[in-house]
KOLMIKE-570723 format. One line per 5 residues: their letters; for each residue x, y negated, z negated of C-alpha. Coordinates in Angstrom, 3 decimals, decimal comma, always signed. Last residue first. Layout:
A	X:Y:Z | ...
% end
This chain:
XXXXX	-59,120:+47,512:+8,071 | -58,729:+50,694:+10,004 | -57,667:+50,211:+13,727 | -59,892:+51,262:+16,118 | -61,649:+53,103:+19,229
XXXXX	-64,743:+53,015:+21,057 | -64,775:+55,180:+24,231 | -67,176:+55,633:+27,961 | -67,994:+52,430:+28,695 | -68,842:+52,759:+32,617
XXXXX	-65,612:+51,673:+34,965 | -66,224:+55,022:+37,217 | -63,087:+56,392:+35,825 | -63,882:+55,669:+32,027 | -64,450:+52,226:+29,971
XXXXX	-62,375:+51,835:+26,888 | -64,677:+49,850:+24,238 | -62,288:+48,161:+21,380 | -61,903:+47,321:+18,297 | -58,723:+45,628:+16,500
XXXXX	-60,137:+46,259:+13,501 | -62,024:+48,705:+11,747 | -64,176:+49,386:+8,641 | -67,009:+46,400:+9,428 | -66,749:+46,519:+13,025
XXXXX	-66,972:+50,200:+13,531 | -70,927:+50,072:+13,709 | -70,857:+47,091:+15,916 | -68,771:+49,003:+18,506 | -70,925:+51,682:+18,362
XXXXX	-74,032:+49,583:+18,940 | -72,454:+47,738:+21,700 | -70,639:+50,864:+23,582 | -74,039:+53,001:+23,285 | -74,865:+52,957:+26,949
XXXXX	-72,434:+54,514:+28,597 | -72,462:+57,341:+26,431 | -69,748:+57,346:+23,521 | -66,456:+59,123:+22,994 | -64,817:+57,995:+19,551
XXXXX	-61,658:+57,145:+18,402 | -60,016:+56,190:+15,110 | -56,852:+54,611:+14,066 | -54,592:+54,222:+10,837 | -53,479:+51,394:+9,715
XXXXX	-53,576:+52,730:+6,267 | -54,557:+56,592:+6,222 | -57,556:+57,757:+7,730 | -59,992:+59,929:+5,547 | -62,307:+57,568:+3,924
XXXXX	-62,441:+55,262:+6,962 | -62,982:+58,414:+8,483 | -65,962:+59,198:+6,369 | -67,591:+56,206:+7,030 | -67,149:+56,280:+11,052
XXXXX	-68,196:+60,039:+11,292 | -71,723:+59,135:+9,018 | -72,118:+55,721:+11,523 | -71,390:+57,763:+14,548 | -73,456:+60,770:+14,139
XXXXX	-76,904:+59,619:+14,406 | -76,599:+57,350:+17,718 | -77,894:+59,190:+20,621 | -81,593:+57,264:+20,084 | -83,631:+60,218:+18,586
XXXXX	-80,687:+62,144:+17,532 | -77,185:+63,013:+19,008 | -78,022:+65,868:+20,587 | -75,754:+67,572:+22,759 | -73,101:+69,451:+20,881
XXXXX	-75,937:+71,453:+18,664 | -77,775:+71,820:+22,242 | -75,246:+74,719:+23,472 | -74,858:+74,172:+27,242 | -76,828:+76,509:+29,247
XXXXX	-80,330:+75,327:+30,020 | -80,111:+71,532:+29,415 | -76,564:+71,487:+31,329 | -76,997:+73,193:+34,194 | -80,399:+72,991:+34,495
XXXXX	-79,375:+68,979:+35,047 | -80,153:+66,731:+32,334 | -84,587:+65,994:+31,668 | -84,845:+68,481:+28,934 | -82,007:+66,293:+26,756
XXXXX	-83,393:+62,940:+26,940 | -85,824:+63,251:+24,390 | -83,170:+63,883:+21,266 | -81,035:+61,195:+23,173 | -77,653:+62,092:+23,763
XXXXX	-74,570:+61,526:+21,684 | -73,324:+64,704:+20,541 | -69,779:+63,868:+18,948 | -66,701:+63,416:+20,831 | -64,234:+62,539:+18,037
XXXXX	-60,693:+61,543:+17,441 | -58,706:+60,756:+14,008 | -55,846:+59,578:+13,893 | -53,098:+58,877:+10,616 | -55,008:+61,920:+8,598
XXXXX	-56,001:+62,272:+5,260 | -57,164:+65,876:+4,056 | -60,745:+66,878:+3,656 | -63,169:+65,199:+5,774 | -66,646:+65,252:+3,473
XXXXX	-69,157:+67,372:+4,033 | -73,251:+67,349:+5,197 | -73,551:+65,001:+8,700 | -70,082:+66,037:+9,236 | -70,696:+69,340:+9,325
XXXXX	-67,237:+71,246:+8,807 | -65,242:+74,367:+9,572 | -61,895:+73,418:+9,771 | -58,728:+74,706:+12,069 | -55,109:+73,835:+11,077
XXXXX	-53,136:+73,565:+14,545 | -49,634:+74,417:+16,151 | -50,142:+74,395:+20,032 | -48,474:+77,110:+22,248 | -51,117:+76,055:+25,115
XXXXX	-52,809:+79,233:+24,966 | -52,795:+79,513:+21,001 | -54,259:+76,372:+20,858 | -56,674:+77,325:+23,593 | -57,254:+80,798:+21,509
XXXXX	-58,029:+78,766:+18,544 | -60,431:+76,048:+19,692 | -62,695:+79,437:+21,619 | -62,942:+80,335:+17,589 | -63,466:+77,550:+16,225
XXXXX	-66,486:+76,784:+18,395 | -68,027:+80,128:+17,885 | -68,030:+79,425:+13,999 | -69,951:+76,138:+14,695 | -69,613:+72,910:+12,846
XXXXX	-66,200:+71,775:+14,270 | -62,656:+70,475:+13,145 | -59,428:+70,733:+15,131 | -56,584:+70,070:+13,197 | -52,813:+68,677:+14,187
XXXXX	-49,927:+67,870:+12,804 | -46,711:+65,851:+13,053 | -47,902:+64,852:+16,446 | -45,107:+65,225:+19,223 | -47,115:+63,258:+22,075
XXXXX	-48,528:+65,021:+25,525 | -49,352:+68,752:+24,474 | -50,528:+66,933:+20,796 | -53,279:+64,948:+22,902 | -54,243:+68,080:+25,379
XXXXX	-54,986:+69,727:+22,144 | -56,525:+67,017:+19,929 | -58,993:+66,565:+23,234 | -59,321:+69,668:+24,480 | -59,984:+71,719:+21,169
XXXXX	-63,099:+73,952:+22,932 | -65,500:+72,279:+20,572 | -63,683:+69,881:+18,630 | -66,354:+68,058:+17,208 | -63,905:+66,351:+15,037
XXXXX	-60,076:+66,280:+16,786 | -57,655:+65,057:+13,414 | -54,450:+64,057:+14,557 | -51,385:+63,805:+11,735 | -48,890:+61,179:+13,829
XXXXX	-45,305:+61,677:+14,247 | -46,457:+60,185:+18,174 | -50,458:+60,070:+18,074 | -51,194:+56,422:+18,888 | -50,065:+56,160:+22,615
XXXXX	-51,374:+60,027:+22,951 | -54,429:+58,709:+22,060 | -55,241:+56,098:+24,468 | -55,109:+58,940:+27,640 | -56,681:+61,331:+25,276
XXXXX	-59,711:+59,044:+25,177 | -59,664:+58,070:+28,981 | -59,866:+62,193:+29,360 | -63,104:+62,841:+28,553 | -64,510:+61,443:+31,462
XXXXX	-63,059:+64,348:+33,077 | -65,273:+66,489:+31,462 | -64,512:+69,488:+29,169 | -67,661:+71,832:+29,307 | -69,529:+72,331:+25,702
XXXXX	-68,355:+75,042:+23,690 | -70,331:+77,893:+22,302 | -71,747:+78,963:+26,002 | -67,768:+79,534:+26,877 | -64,716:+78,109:+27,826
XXXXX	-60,911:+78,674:+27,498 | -59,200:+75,502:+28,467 | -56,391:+75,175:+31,827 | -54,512:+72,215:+31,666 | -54,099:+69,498:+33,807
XXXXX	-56,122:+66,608:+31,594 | -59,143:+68,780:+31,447 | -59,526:+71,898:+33,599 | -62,486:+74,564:+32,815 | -62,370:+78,509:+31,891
XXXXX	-64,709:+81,303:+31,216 | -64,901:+81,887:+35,228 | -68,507:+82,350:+34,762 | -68,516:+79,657:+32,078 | -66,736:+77,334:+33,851
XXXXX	-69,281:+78,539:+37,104 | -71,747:+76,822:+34,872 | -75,154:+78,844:+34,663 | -78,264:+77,353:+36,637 | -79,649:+80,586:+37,405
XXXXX	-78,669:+80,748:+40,980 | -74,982:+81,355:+38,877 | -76,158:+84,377:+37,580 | -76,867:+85,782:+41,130 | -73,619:+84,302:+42,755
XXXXX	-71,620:+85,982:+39,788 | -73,399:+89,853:+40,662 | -72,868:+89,131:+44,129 | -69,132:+88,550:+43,511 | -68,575:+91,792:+41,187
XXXXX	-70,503:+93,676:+43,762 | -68,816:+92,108:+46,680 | -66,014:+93,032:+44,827 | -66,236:+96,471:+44,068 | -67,404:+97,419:+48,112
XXXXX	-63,712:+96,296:+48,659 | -63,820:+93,351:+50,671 | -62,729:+93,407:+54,558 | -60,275:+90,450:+56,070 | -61,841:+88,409:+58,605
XXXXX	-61,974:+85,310:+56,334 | -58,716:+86,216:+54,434 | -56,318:+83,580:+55,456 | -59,449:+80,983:+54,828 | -59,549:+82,426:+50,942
XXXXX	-55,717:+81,585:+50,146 | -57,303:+77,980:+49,260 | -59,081:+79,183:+46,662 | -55,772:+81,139:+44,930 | -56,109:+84,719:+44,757
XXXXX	-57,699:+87,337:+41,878 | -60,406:+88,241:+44,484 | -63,564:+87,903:+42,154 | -61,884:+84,363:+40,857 | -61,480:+83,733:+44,835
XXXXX	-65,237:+84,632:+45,610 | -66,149:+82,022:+42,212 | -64,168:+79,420:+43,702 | -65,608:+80,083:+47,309 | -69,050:+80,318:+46,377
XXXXX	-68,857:+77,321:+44,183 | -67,555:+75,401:+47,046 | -70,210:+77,000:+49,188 | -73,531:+76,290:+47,106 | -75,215:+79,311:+46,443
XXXXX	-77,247:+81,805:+48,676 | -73,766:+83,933:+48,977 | -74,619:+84,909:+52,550 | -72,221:+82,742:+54,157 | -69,530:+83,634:+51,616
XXXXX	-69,659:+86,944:+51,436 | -70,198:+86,768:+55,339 | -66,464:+85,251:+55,845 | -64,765:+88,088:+53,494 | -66,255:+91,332:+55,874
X	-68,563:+93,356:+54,205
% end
């Protein structure tokens, strides 16, 4: 079958046809309208049907490519990692201002993006990537070992242990959605991405006031914290650091919706 009916008979969206078609292909997306006419090996329209048919399922095409962009670098993904977003990336942006010499704690690390992509931008004198899940750690350590990235790498549930260690800034995107909310996000999302990074309690809120505690326990003087937050949380969040932090702030993303709280401690 010729390159041009792959795609037309994918039965999926066409821009994830042609990124997943290109993945199958090994080129370059935009390589694909050179090879419209051109005929694919019986292999890869196997391998490409076989993607299209997962990804009518709802599945991520990160997690049939097993990879995602986030601040210009390529991250490792998989179903044990939530998706980087780009919303995500106002928080590094602020970081890497704090994190020069700096020991950076990422909590909820998931895939590692943000202490990664922070340490890529600002010589940190060290840097750990913390997370509850095994599976987690382990997709953390190959990105830090993609991007040539020196890190420490704890197991820890913040809702149960303590932060071991003192560190000078500590960043976190916790699971912040509503217990309830959770069946009603896109299939993508409800269906596929692992729930223990999702929910954040019956009102989104559970892990900020245990994770703002214990860093005040864990961050050294003057040192900063930083938190993702959904758009609708910057208030409570913000009044939640208040008493441990200075200097607060709520850093709104792309799309101007409060999307970060961050700190000084007190």
């Amino acid at each position: 079958m010729v390159i041009r009916s792959l795609l037309q008979d994918a039965g999926i969206p066409r821009l994830d046809a042609e990124i997943l078609l290109a993945f199958t292909l090994g080129v370059p997306r935009e390589k694909l309208l050179f090879l419209y006419n051109e005929t694919a090996a019986e292999e890869t329209a196997a391998a490409f049907s076989a993607l299209c048919q997962k990804r009518k399922t709802g599945c991520p095409v990160a997690y049939l490519l097993g990879e995602r962009e986030f601040f210009s670098l390529p991250f490792y993904v998989n179903e044990n990692t939530l998706i980087p977003r780009p919303d995500t990336e106002i928080l590094v942006e602020w970081a890497i201002g704090k994190a020069e010499g700096k020991r950076v704690l990422d909590l909820c690390c998931g895939t590692g993006c943000i202490g990664i992509a922070t340490a890529r931008n600002a010589a940190v004198s060290s840097l750990t990537l913390a997370d509850i899940s095994p599976g987690a750690l382990s997709v953390a350590q190959k990105n830090a070992d993609r991007h040539c990235t020196p890190a420490a790498f704890l197991q820890l549930d913040i809702l149960k242990d303590s932060i071991l260690g003192q560190f000078d800034l500590i960043l976190s995107n916790p699971p912040y959605i509503e217990t309830d909310v959770i069946p009603t996000l896109e299939k993508d999302v409800c269906h596929f991405e692992p729930h223990l990074a999702l929910d954040g309690g019956a009102d989104g809120l559970d892990f900020y006031p245990v994770i703002i505690e214990k860093a005040f326990s864990a961050l050294s003087p003057d040192g900063w914290l930083g938190l993702e937050i959904g758009y609708t949380q910057g208030k409570a969040v913000s009044e939640m650091m208040e008493p441990f932090f200075d200097n607060v702030q709520v850093l709104p993303d792309l799309a101007g919706n409060p999307r970060a709280v961050v700190g000084r401690k007190k």
